[in-house]
C-alpha positions as CSV (number, residue, x, y, z in Angstrom):
1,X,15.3,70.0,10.6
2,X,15.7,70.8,14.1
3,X,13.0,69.3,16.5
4,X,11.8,72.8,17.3
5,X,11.2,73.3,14.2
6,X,9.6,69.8,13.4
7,X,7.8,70.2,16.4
8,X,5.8,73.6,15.0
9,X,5.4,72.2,11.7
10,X,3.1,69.1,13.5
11,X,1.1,72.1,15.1
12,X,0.9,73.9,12.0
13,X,-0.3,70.8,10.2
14,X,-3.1,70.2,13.3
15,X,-4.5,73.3,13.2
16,X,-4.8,73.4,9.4
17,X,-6.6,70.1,9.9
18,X,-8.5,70.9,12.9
19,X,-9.6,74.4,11.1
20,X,-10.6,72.5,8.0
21,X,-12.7,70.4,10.1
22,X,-14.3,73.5,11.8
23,X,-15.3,74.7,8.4
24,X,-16.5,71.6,7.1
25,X,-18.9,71.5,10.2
26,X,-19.9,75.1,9.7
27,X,-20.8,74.9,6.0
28,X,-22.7,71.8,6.8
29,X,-26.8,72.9,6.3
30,X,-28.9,72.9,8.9
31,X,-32.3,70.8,8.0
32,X,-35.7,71.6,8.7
33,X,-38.0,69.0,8.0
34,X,-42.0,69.9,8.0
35,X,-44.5,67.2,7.1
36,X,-48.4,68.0,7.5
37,X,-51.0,65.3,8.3
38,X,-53.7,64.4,5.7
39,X,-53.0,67.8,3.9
40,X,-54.2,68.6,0.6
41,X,-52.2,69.8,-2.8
42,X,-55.3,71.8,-3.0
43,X,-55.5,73.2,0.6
44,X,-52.5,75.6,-0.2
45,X,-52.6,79.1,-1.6
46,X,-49.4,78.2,-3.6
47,X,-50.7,75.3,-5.1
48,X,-53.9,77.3,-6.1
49,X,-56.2,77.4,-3.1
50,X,-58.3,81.1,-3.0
51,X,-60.4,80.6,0.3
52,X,-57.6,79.7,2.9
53,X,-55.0,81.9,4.0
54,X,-51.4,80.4,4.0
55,X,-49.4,83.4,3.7
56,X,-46.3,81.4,5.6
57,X,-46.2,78.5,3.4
58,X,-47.1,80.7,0.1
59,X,-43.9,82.7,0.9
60,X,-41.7,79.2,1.6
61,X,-42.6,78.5,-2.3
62,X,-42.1,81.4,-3.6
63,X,-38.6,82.0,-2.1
64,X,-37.6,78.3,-3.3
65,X,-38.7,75.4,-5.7
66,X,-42.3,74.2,-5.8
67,X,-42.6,70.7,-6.6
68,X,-46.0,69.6,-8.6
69,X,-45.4,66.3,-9.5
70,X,-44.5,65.3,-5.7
71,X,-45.3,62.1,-5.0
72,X,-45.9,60.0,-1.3
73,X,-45.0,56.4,-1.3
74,X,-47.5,55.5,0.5
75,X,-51.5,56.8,0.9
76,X,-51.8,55.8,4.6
77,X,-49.2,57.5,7.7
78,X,-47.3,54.4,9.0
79,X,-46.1,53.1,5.4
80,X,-45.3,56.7,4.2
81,X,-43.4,57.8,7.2
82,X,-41.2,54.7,7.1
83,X,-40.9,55.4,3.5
84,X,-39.8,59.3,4.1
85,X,-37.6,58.2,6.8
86,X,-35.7,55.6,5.0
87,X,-35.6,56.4,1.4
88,X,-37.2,52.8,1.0
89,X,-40.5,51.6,-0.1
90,X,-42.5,50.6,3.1
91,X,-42.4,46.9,2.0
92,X,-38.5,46.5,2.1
93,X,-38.6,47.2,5.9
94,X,-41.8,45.3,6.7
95,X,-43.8,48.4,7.0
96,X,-46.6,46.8,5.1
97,X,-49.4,44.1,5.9
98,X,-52.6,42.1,4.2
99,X,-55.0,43.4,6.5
100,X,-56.9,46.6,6.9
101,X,-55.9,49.2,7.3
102,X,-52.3,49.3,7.1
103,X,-51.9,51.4,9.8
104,X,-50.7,51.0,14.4
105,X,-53.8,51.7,15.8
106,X,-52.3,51.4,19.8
107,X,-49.5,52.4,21.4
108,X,-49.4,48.6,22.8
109,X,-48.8,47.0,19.6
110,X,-45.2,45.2,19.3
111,X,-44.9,46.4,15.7
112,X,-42.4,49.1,14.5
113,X,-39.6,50.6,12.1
114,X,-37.0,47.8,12.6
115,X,-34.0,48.7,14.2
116,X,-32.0,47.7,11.6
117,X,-33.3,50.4,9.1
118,X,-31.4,53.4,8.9
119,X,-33.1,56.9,8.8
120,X,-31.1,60.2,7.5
121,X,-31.9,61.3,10.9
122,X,-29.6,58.5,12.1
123,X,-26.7,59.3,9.5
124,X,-27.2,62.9,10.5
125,X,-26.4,62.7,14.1
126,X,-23.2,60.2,13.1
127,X,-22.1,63.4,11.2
128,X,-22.4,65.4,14.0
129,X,-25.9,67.0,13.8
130,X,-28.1,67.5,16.7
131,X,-31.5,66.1,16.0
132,X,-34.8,66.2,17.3
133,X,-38.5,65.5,16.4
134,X,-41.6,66.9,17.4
135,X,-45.1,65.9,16.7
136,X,-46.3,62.9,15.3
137,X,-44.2,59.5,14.7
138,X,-46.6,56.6,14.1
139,X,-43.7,53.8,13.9
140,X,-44.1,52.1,17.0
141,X,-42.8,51.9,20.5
142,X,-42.0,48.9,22.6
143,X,-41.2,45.4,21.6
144,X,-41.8,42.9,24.5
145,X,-42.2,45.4,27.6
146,X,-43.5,48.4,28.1
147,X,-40.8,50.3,28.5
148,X,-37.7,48.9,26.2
149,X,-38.9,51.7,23.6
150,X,-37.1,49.6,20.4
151,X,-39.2,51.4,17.8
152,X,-38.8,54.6,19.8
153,X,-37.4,57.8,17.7
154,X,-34.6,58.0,19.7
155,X,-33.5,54.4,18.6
156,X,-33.9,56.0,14.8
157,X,-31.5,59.0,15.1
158,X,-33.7,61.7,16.9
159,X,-32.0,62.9,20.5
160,X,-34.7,64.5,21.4
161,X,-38.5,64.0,21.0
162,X,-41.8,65.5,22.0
163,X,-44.5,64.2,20.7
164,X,-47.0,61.5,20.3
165,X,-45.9,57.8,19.5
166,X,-48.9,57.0,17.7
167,X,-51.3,59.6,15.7
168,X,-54.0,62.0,16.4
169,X,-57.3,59.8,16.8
170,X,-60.8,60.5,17.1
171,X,-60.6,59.6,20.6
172,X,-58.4,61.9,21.4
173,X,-61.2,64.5,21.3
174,X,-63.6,64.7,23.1
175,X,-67.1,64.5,21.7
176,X,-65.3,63.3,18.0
177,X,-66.2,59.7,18.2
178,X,-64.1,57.1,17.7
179,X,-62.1,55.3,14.9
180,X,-62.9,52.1,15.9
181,X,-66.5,52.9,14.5
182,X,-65.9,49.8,12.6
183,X,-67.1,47.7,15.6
184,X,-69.6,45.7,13.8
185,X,-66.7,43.7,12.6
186,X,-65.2,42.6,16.7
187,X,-66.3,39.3,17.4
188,X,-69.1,40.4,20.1
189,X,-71.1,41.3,17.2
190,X,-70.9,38.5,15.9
191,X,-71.6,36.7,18.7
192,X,-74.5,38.4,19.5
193,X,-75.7,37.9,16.1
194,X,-75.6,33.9,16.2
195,X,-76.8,34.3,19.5
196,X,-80.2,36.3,18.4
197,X,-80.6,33.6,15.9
198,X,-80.3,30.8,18.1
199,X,-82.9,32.5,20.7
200,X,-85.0,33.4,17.1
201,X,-84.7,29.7,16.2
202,X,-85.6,28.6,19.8
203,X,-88.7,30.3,20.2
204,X,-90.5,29.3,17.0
205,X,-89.4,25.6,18.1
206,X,-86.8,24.8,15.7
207,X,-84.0,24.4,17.9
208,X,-84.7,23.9,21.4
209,X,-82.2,24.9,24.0
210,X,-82.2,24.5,27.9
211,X,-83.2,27.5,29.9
212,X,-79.6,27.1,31.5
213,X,-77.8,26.9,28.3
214,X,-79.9,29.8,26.7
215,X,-79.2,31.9,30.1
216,X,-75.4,31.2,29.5
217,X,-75.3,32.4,26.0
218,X,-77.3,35.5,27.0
219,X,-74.8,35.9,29.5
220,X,-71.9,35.7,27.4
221,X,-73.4,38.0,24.7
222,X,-73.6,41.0,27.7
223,X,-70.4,39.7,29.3
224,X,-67.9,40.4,25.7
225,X,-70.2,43.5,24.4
226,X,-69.5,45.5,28.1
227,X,-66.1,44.4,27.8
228,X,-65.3,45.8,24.3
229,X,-67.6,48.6,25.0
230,X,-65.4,49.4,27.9
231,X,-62.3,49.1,25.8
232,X,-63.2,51.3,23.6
233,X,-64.4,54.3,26.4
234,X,-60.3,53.4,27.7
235,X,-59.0,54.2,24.2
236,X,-58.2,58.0,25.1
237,X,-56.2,56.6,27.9
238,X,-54.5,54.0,26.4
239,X,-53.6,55.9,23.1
240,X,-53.5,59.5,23.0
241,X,-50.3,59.8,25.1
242,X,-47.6,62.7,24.8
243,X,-43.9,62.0,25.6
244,X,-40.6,63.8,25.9
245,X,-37.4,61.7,25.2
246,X,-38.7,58.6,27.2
247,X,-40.5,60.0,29.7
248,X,-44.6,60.9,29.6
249,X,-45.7,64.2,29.9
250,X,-49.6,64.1,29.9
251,X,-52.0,60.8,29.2
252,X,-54.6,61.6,27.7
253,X,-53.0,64.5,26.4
254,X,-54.9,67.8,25.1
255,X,-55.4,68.8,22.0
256,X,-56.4,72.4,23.1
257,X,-52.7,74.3,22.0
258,X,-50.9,71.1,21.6
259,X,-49.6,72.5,18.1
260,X,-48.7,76.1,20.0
261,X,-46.9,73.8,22.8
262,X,-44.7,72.2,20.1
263,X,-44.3,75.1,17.8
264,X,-42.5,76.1,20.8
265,X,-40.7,73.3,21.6
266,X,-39.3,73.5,17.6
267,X,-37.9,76.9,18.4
268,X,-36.4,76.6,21.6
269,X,-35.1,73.3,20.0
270,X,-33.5,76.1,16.7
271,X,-32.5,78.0,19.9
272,X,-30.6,76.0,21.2
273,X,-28.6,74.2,18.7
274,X,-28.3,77.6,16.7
275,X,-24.4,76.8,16.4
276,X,-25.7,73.7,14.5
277,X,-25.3,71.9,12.3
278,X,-29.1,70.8,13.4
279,X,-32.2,68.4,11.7
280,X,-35.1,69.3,12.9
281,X,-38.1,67.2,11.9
282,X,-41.7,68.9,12.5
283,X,-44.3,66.4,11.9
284,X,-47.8,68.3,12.8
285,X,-50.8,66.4,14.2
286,X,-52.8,68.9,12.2
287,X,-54.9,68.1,9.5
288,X,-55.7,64.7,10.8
289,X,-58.8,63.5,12.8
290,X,-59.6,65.1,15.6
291,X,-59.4,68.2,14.5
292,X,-58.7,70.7,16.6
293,X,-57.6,74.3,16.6
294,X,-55.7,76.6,19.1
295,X,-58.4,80.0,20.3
296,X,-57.0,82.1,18.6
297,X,-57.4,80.2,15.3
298,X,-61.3,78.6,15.9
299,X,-63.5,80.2,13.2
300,X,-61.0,82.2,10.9
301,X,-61.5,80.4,7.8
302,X,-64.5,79.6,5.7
303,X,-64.3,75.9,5.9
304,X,-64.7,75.2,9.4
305,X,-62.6,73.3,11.8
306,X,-60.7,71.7,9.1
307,X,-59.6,75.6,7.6
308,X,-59.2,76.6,11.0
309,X,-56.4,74.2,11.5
310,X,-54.7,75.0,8.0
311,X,-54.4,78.8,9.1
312,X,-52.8,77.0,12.4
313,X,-50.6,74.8,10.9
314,X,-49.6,78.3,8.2
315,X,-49.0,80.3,11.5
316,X,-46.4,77.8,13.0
317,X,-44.3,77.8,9.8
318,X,-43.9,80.8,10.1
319,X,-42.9,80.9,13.3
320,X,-40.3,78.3,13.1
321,X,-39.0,80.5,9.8
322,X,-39.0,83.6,12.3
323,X,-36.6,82.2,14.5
324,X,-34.4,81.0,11.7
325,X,-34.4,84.5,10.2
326,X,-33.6,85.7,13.8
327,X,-30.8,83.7,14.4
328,X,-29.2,84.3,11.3
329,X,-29.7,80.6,9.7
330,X,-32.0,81.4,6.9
331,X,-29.2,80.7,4.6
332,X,-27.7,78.1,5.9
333,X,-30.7,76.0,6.4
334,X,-32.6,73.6,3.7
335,X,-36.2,74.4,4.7
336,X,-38.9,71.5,3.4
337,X,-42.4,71.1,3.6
338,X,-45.2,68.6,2.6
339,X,-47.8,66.2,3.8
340,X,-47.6,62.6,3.9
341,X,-50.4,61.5,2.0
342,X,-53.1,63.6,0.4
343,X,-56.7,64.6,2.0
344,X,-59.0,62.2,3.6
345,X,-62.5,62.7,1.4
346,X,-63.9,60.1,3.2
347,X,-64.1,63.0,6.3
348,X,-66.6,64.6,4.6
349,X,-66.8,68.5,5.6
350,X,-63.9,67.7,8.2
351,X,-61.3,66.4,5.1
352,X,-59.7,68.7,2.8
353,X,-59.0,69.6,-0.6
354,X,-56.8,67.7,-3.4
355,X,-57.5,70.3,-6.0
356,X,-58.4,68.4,-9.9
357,X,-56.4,64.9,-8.3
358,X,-59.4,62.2,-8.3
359,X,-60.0,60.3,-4.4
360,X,-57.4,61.0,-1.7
361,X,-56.1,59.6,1.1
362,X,-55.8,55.5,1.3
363,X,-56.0,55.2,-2.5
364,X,-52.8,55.5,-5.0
365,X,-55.3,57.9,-7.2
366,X,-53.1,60.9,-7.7
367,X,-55.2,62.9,-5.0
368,X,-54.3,59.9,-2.5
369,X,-50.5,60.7,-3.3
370,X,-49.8,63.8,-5.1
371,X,-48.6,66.0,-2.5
372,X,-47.0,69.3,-1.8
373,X,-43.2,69.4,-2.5
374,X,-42.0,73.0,-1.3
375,X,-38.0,73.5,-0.8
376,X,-36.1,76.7,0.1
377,X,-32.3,77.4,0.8
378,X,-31.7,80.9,-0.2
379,X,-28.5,81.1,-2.4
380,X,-28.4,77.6,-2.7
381,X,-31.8,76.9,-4.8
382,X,-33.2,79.3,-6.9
383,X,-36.2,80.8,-6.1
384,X,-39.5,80.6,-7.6
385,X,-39.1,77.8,-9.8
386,X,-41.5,75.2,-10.5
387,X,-40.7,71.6,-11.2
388,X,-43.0,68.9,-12.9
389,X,-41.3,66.4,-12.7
390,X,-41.8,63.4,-10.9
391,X,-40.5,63.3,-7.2
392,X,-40.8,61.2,-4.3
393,X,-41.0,61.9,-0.5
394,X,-38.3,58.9,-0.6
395,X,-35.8,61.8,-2.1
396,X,-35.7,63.7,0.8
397,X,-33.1,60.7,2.0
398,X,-30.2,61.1,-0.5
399,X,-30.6,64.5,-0.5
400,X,-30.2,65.3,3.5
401,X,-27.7,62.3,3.5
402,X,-25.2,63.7,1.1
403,X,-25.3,67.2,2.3
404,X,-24.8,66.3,5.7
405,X,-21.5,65.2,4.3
406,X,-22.2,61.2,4.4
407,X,-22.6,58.6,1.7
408,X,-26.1,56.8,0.8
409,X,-26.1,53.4,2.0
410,X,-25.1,50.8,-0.5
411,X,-25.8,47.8,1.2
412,X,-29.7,47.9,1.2
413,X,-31.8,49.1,-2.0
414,X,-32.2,53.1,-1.6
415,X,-35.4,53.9,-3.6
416,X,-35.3,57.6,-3.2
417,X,-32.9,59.9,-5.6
418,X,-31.2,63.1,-4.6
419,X,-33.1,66.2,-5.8
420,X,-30.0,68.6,-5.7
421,X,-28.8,68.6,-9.4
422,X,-32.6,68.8,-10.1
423,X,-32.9,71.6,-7.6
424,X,-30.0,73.7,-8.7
425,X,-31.2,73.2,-12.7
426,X,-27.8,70.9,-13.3
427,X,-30.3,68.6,-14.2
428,X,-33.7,68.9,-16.3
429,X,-35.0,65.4,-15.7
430,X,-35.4,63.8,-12.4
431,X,-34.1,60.7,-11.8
432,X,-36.7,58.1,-11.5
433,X,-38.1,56.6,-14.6
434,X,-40.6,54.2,-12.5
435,X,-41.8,54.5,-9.1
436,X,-44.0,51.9,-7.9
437,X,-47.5,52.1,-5.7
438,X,-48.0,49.7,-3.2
439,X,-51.4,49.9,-1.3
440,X,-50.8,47.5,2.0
441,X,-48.9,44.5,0.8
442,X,-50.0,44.8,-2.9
443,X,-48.1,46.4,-5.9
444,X,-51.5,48.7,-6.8
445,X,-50.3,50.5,-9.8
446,X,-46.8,52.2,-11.9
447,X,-45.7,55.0,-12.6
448,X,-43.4,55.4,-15.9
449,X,-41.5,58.4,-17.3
450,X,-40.0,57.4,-20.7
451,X,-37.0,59.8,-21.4
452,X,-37.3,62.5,-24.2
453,X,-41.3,62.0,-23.7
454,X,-43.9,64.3,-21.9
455,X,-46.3,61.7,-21.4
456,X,-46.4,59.8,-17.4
457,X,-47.8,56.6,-17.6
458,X,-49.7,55.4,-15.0
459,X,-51.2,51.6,-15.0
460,X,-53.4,50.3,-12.1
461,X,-53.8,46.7,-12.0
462,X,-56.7,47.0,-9.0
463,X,-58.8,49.7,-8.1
464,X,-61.2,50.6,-4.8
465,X,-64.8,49.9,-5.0
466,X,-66.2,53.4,-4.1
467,X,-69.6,54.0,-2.5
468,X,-71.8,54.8,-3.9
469,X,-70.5,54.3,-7.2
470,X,-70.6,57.4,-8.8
471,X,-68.4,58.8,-5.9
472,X,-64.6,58.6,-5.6
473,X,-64.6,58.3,-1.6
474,X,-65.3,54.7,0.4
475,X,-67.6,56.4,2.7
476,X,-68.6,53.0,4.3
477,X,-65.6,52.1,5.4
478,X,-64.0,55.7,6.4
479,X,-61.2,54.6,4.5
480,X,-60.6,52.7,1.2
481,X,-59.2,48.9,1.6
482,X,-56.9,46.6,-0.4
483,X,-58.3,43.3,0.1
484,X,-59.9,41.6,-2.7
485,X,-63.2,42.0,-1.4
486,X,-63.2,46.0,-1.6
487,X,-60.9,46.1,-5.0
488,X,-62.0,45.5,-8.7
489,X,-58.9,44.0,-10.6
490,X,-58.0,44.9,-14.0
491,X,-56.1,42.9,-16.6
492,X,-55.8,44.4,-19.0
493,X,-54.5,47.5,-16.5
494,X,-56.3,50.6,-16.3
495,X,-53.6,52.8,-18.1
496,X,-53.8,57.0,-17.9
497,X,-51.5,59.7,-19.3
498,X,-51.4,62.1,-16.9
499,X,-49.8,65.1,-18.4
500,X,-52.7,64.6,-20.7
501,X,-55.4,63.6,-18.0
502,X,-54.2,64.6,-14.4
503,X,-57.4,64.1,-13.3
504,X,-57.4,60.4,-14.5
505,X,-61.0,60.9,-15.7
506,X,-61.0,58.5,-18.9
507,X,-58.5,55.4,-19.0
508,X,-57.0,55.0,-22.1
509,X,-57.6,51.5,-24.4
510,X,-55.7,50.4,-27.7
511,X,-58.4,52.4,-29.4
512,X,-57.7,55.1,-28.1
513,X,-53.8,54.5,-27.6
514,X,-51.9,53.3,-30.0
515,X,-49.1,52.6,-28.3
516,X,-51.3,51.2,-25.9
517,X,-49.5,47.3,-25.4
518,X,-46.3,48.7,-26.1
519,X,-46.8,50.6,-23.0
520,X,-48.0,48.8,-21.0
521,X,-45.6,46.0,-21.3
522,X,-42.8,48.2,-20.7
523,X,-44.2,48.5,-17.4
524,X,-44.8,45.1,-16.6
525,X,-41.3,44.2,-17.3
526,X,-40.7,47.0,-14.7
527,X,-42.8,45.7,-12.3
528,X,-41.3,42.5,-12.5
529,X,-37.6,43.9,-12.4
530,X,-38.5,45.7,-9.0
531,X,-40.5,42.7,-7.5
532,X,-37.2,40.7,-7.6
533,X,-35.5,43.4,-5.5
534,X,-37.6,42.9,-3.0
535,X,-36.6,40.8,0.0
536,X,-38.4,38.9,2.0
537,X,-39.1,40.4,6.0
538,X,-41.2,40.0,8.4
539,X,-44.5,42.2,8.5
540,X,-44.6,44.7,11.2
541,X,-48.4,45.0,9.9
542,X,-49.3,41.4,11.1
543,X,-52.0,40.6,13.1
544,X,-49.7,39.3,15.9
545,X,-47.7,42.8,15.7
546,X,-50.8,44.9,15.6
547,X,-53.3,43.8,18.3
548,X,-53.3,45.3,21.6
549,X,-51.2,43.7,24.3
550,X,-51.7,44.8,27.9
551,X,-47.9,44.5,28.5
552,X,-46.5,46.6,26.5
553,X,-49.2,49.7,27.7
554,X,-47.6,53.2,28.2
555,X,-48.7,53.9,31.4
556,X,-47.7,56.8,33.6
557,X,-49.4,55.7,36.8
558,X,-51.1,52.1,36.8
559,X,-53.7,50.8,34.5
560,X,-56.4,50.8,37.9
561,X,-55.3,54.9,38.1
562,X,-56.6,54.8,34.2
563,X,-53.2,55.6,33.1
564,X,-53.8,59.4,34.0
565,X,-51.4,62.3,34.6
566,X,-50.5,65.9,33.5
567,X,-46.5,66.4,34.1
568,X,-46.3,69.6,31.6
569,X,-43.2,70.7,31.6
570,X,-41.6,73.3,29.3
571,X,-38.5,72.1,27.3
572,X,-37.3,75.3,28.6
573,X,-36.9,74.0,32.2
574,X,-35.6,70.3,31.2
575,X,-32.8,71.8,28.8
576,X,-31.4,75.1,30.3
């Protein structure tokens, strides 16, 4: 062969290869990821809700698969997130503690997703995608200064983010109140407390105390109860604080069109990247505490706030969908929704609804973690199917990690299962036979689907102390805890069938069950299998990792300024 010739076969050869790469990269998917806050299975017209209007996500389900039987692995934000994120259950990464709640209250706390974990937003830009998320992370921030941002999204596979690092509170609204409500446990109260005693004691003559020593304590009492009451009134300042990439954008931020703001700054992100392939993660601050709605959205429901920022939330899927049906991506792009644990009762008129599922958010009682599962990919999944069978947020892992043309993990335990074969009916049965409920540190309760059986097992081996009784909310604590002093442990376990009792209404017993031991310790054996996968880490959920630290405080001016400033900037102007 003559070196001409040898010379245009090598070009041939590299532009075969460089056009197969081309069209490997264009028949990648894009992925667009939606997860609500503290939204109900029951709060959806789809999932049979008749007094709010969510014409958007309604439409979403009917043009794909709706999942009933979706499940999150966790019943508070920070565990579940981690959880979606990963494809691991929250205690394999550390996102799990012994005290309550299990959640980052401040942005100044040094816990966080460990770099080490890897998200499929991290495989995904490794394959080429261009990533982004906006809204709500809740994983953390800094480390050991205020600005080395280790838990930041960007660390986790996201190149661009707008959003808040922590979650919506009730200090981010004014007139709402605030979460930390449950000051009677700080130490000032305390204080006081063995202070009013002592002063009690002294004035009846039981224990007499100098007039100096008396004035101190007194003194001491004022000095740490203005101090913590002062701390609190900083909260908005030190915690409700909106970013883009690195860089703050307004402290406190405003709720008032926060979710129109980044609504927009989804599709100018769709915009942009339209040549994909793209991951776009939308994680809405709406339904959570504060609530808030946009103007145009305040008193169009018949539930109040909490309706009013459903009909929001509906109105900005379907914007996002507009643009992808504008741009021409609405086949080429796997569309998911849900919510990341179910409603919080414990809100009262301001929580939502988890249809017949008993409790809600905090609690592993289905309506703590039975959430919506909706998929659509036209041409790719069929449309208007139903599946019942039991999913996990934790899927959503595998599944955008081998589309995006990469391999799961195998040196780490993947808990999550691809849904594809399921999706695209290759499959009748999904893959997971247990999955396991962890509330904080402690393995709550199992899950078991036996093959060739229609019966779900479901054992608890501890369940919440409601108040009063008769309720299913913990209405005393705003949310439900874990520790042994709010729990009532069961041994035998609480067992339920829930394809017969979805509601979990009656636990079954060997009366009533006859296969009731059998059961039972099938699932122990489980339990046990699984506990021995699980590695020892450290707890991002310790107290050391969780308390407030001064040094590592977001601050977009200086904390004597009160950490004020409004830099709104479109993503428009910072990204052409």
């Amino acid at each position: 062969m003559k070196p001409s010739q040898l010379l245009l076969l090598l070009l041939l050869l590299l532009l075969l290869e460089v056009s197969y790469v081309l069209l490997q990269e264009n028949n990648k998917p894009n992925f667009v990821l939606m997860m609500v806050d503290d939204l109900g299975i029951g709060d959806l017209g789809c999932y049979g809700n008749k007094t709010l209007r969510t014409p958007n996500i309604d439409q979403l389900a009917l043009e794909g698969v709706k999942l009933t039987h979706h499940i999150a692995a966790a019943s508070l934000c920070t565990p579940s997130r981690a959880a979606f994120l990963t494809g691991r259950y929250p205690i394999r990464s550390g996102l799990t503690g012994t005290l309550r709640p299990g959640v980052f209250f401040f942005n100044a706390a040094s816990g966080g997703l460990p770099s080490k974990e890897v998200t499929f937003a991290k495989i995904a830009r490794q394959q080429g995608y261009e990533t982004a998320l906006i809204g709500k992370w809740h994983l953390g921030l800094s480390c050991e200064s205020r600005d080395d941002h280790c838990h930041h999204p960007s660390i986790h596979g996201f190149n661009y983010f707008f959003g808040i690092p922590l979650t919506n509170l009730r200090d981010c609204q004014p007139g709402h109140g605030t979460v930390f409500q449950l000051h009677k446990y700080l130490p000032c109260w305390t204080l006081g407390m063995v202070v009013a005693t002592a002063v009690a004691l002294h004035l009846i003559g039981v224990l007499p105390l100098r007039r100096g020593m008396l004035q101190g304590l007194l003194v001491l009492v004022v000095a740490v109860t203005g101090l913590t009451a002062g701390f609190i009134r900083m909260i908005p300042y030190f915690n409700c604080v909106l970013f883009r990439d690195h860089s703050i954008v307004e402290q406190p931020f405003s709720l008032e069109n926060l979710t129109r703001r980044m609504t927009r700054e989804a599709v100018d992100f769709i915009d942009r990247n339209s040549a994909g392939p793209f991951l776009l993660f939308v994680s809405f601050l709406q339904v959570h505490t504060a609530m808030f709605a946009s103007a145009a959205f305040r008193g169009t429901s018949r539930h109040g706030i909490y309706g009013d920022a459903v009909h929001e939330v509906d109105w900005s899927v379907g914007q996002i969908m507009q643009a992808l049906e504008r741009l021409e991506l609405r086949e080429n792009t796997l569309v998911y929704l849900t919510s990341d644990q179910g409603a919080h009762q414990e809100e009262g008129l301001h929580g939502g609804w988890n249809g017949i599922y008993k409790a809600g958010k905090s609690t592993n009682w289905e309506g703590g973690i039975r959430v919506p599962g909706i998929l659509r990919w036209p041409g790719k999944i069929p449309s208007g199917r139903q599946i019942d069978e039991p999913t996990s947020n934790m899927d959503l892992f595998p599944t955008v990690v081998q589309l995006s043309g990469a391999s799961v993990p195998q040196d780490r335990e993947i808990d999550g299962r691809d849904l594809l074969d399921l999706l695209q009916r290759r499959q009748d049965r999904a893959h997971h036979e247990f999955l396991f409920h962890y509330c904080n540190s402690y393995l709550n309760a199992v899950r078991w689907k036996p093959q060739n059986s229609s019966s779900v097992w479901k054992a608890f081996y501890f369940t919440p102390n409601f108040f009063p009784k008769d309720q299913t909310t913990c209405f005393h604590t705003h949310v439900c805890f874990c520790t042994p002093e709010y729990v009532t442990y069961h041994d035998p376990p609480l067992l339920y069938d829930l394809w017969r009792d979805p509601s979990e209404a009656v636990p079954l017993s060997p009366d009533t069950e006859p296969a009731f031991h059998t059961v039972v310790a099938v699932m122990k054996e489980a339990v046990e299998a699984h506990q021995r996968s699980v590695k020892p880490v450290e707890s991002q959920l310790s107290a050391a990792h969780l308390m407030w630290k001064p040094w590592l405080q977001p601050c977009c001016s200086t904390l004597t300024q009160l950490c004020q400033c409004h830099r709104n900037q479109e993503a428009s102007t910072q990204h052409g």
